[in-house]
BASETI-243742 format. One record per residue (C-alpha): residue number from 0; z negated, x, y negated. Coordinates in steps of 0.05 Angstrom, whole numbers. Each point is the difference from the previous one (the first is absolute). Layout:
// residues N
<r NUM <Z X Y>>
...
This chain:
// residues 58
<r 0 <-1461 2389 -1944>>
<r 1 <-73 0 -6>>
<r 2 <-45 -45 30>>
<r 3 <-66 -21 -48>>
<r 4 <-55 -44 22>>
<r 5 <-25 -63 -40>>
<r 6 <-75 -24 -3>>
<r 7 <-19 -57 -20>>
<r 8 <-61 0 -59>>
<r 9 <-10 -59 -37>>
<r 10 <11 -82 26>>
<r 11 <65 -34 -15>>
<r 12 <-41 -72 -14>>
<r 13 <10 -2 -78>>
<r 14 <65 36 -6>>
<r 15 <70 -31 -19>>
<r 16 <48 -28 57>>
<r 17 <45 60 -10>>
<r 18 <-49 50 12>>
<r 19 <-28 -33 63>>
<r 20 <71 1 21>>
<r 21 <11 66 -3>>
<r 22 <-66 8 32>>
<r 23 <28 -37 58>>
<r 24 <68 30 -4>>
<r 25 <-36 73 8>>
<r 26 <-40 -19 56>>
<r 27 <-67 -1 -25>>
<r 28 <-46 -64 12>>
<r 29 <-63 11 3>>
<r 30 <-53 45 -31>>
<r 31 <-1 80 15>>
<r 32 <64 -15 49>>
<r 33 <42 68 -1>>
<r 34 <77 -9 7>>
<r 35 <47 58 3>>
<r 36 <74 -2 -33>>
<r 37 <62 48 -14>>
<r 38 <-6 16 -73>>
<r 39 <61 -32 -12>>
<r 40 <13 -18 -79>>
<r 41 <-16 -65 6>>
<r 42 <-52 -1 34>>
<r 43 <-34 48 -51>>
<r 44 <19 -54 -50>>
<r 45 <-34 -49 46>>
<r 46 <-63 39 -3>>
<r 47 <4 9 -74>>
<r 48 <-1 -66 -18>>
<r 49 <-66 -10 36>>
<r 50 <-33 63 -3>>
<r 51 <-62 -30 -25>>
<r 52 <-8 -24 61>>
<r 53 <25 63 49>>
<r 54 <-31 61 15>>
<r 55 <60 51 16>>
<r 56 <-37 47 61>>
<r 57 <63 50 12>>
């Protein structure tokens, strides 16, 4: 499959539990880190749900 990298844009400090979860759960922990994933279903599901706070780089 594909790989795609993740960015993250925007702070996790005032979102819900789930969403820093899944923050977590993709890797990403602090600001403007870049993690890179298959692009498995799930894990585009993962990134869906907190796409406000991703930047997809490709």
């Amino acid at each position: 499959m594909a790989t795609i990298k993740i960015q993250q844009v925007r702070s996790i400090i005032r979102c819900p539990k789930d969403q820093k979860a899944t923050m977590h759960a993709l890797g990403l922990r602090k600001m403007n880190a870049v993690v890179e994933h298959e692009a498995t279903p799930a894990l585009l599901g993962m990134v869906n749900k907190v796409k406000h706070l991703v930047k997809v780089i490709d």
